[in-house]
N, C-alpha and C positions, 0 to 999 in steps of 0.2 A: 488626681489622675484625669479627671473631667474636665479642672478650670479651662485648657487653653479650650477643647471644642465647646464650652457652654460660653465662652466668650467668641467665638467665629466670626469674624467680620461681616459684612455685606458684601465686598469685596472676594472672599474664600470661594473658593467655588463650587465647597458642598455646602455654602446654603443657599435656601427654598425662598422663595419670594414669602412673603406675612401671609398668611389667610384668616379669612373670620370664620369657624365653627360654632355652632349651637346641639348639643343634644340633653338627654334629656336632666342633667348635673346642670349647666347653664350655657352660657355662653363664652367664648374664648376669642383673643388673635395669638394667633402660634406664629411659631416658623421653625422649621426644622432641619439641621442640619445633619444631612448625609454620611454615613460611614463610606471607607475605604475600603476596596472589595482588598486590595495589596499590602495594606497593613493595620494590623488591629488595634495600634494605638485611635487610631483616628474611626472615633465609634459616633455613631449615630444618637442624636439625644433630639428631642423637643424643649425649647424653651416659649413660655406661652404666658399669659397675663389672663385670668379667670374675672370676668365683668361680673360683679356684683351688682343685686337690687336694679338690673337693668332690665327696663319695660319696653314691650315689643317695638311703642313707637322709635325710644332709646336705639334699640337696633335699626332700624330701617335705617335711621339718619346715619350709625353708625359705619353700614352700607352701603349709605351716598358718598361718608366722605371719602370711605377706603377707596373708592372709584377712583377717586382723586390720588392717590399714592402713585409717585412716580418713581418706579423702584428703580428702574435703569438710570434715572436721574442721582439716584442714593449711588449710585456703584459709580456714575461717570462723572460726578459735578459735586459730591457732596450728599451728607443726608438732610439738610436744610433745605438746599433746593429740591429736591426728592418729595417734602412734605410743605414745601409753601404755598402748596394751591388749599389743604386742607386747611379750614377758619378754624375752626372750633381748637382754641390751645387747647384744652386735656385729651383731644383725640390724639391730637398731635403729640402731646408727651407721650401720650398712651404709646405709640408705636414708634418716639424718640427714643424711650426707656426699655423698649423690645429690642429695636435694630442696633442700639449702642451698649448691648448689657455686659457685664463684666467686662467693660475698659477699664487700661490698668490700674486708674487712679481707683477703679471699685475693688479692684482684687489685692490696692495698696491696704484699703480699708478691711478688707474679709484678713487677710495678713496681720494687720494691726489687731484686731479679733481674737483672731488666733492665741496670738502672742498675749492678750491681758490673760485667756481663757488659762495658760502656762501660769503665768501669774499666780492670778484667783484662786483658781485651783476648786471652781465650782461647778466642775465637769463642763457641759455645753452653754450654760446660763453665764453669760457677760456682761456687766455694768460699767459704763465710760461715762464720761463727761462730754460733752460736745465740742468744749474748748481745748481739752486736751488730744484729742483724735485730731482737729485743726490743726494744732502746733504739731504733733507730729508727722502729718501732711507735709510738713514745712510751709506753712501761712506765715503773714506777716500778722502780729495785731495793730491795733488802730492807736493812738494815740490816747484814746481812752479806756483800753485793756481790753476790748472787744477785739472781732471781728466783722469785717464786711460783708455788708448783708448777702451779696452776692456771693460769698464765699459758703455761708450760713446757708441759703438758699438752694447752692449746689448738694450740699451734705444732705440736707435730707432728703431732697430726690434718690441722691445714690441711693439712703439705707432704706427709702419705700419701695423702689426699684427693685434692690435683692430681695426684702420680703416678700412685695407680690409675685414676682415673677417667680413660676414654677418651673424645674426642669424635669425632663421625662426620660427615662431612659431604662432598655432594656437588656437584660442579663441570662445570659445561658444558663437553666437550670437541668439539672438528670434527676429524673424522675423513671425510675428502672430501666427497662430496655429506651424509654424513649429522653428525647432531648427536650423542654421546655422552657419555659421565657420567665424571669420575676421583671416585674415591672414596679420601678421605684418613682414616686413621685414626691419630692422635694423641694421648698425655699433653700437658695444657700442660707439664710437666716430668717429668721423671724421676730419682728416688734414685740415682745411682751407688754414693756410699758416703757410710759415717757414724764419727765416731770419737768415743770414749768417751776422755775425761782420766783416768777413776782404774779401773784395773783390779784384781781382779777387781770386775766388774761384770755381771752380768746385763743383758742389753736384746735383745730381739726388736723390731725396727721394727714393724711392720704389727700385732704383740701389743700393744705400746705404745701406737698411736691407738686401738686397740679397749679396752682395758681398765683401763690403769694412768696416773700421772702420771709417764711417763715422757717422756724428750725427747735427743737426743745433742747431744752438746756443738759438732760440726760435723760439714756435709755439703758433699757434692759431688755438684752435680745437673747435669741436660743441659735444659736450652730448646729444646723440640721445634717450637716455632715463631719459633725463631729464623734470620732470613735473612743476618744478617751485612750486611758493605757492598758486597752486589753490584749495589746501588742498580737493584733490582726495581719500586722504586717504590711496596712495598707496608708500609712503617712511618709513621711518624710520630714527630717528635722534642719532647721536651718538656723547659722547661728544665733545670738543673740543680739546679735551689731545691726541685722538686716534694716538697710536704710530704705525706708518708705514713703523719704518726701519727695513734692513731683518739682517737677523742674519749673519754674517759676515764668509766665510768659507763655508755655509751649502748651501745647494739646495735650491731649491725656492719651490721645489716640497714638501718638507718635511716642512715647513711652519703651523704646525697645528692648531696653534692657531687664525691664520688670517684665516686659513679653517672652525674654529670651530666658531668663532666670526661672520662671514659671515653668515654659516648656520643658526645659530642662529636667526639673525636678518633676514632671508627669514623667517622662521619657524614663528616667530613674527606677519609674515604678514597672514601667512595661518590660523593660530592657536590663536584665541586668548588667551591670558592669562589668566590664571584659579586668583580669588583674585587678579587679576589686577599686580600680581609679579611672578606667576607658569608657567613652558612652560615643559611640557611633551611629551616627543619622545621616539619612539621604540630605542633600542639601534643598533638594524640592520643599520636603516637608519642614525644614526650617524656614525658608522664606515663606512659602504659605501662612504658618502658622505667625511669623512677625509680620505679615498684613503687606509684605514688601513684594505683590502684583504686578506694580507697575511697569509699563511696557518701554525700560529704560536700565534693560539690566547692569548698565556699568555703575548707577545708581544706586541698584537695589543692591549688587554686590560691595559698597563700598558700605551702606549703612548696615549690613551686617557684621560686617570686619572692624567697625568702627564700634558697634555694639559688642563685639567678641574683645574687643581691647576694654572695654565698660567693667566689664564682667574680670577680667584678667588684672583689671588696675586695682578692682573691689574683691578679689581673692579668692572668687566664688570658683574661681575655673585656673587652672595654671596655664593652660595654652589649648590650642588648635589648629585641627591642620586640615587639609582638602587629601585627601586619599586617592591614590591613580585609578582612574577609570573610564569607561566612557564617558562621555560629553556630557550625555544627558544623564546619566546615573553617577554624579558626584557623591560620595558621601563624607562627611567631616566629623573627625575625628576630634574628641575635645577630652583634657584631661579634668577631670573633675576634684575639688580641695574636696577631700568626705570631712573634713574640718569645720568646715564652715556650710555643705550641703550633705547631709546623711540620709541613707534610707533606709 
């Protein structure tokens, strides 16, 4: 129900510019994304990265470079250009891995997760292969049964990404006459362990997404938002076919269909289904949430419809339609397969 707002662009326009915090647990860069006063799917969360073993000088500098962060450059030109005045690469990843967290190729991966955890069948604790999560990415191997290091490289930033980065967020609790808050603080996963095939070998995890092409050979992580089958009522099941490799060449950013698929199935949870197959949404809050801002709507409305046929070719949805209404208050009507997406 969280992935699309713990994924939120820079672009979206409930989120906060990054800030540095320090109290007295350590120090932090957050950035928080804003709930909707009009609809409660779209809730308010904190996603933030916790600086470990960092000495005060550590911070100052880290201080200086934030200076350097050119956010309106991330929303107008790119998040590259946004961070190319700051030197120091791990500052730089540090708030590359903030402002790009759960892009869909990471939430291809938390998905892929998922699906071994069905598997395994060892509750939230998951064990892959490195090679194998690759190839179901849809990677190419190398000619000598590997993969490119640059492929390798990207993998484990993701999976250090989703471990360190925490999300925050708050939930209406009743507590007798009055109303109060539970505040959950969560990784979507967490590293347990990592194993290296050819010893000796050098490999520092967390050194390895910051600097090197480095990647281990297998892990064993924990799904911190995993509920298991206590039938909570708060999942969602998707078939077994779900195709999770990225499109070969293209950004991961531009991913629509695994953005629209995603929403989808939050939206599922919020909303329920009208005749038990109808799922109705503003059309605002669909293009927002597939990142499609731009100030070129014949654009942005084509690459939706073009993702709505993605989704309608892959069986996930039987069809869609735009509903009569005012101009600005669209909403689209989509028939959902509970076949292949269940809640």
């Amino acid at each position: 129900m969280i992935l699309p707002r713990a994924g939120a662009s820079v672009k979206n326009p409930d989120v906060r510019l990054p800030v540095l915090r320090s109290d007295a647990d350590g120090y932090y860069i957050e950035m928080k994304v804003e709930a909707d006063a009009t609809d409660a799917s779209e809730v308010a969360l904190t996603r933030r990265v916790p600086l470990e073993d960092l000495s005060a000088e550590e911070w100052e500098e880290l201080k200086q470079q934030y200076s350097k962060l050119d956010f309106k450059s991330c929303i107008d030109e790119g998040i590259h250009k946004g961070l190319e005045k700051i030197q120091d690469r791990r500052i730089q990843r540090l708030f590359m891995a903030l402002l790009t967290f759960l892009n869909p190729r990471q939430v291809s991966i938390v998905l892929y997760l998922y699906k071994q955890a069905a598997r395994q069948g060892n509750g939230p604790i998951v064990s892959f292969r490195s090679n194998d999560l690759l190839e179901s990415l849809g990677y190419t191997r190398t000619k000598e049964g590997g993969f490119a290091s640059k492929l390798r490289s990207q993998l484990n930033q993701d999976l250090v990404t989703l471990h360190r980065t925490e999300l925050i967020l708050a939930q209406s609790l009743r507590k007798g006459d009055n109303v109060g808050a539970k505040v959950t603080i969560k990784s979507v996963l967490r590293i347990k362990d990592y194993e290296i095939d050819s010893v000796p070998r050098n490999f520092d995890l967390i050194q390895a997404a910051d600097y090197t092409y480095e990647l281990a050979d297998a892990y064993t992580v924990s799904l911190e938002f995993f509920e298991g089958p206590s039938r909570t009522g708060e999942y969602v099941l998707f078939a077994n076919s779900l195709n999770i490799s990225q499109k070969l060449g293209s950004n991961a950013k531009n991913d629509y269909k695994t953005k629209l698929l995603v929403y989808l199935a939050s939206r599922m949870k919020w909303d329920k289904l009208q005749d038990g197959k109808y799922l109705t949404i503003s059309k605002h809050y669909i293009l927002k949430n597939l990142d499609l801002l731009g100030s070129n709507p014949s654009r942005n409305n084509q690459l939706l419809w073009r993702t709505v046929e993605e989704l309608k070719r892959e069986e996930y949805i039987f069809g869609a339609q735009e509903l009569p209404g005012k101009r600005k208050a669209i909403n689209i009507q989509f028939q959902i397969n509970t076949d292949k997406i269940r809640s």
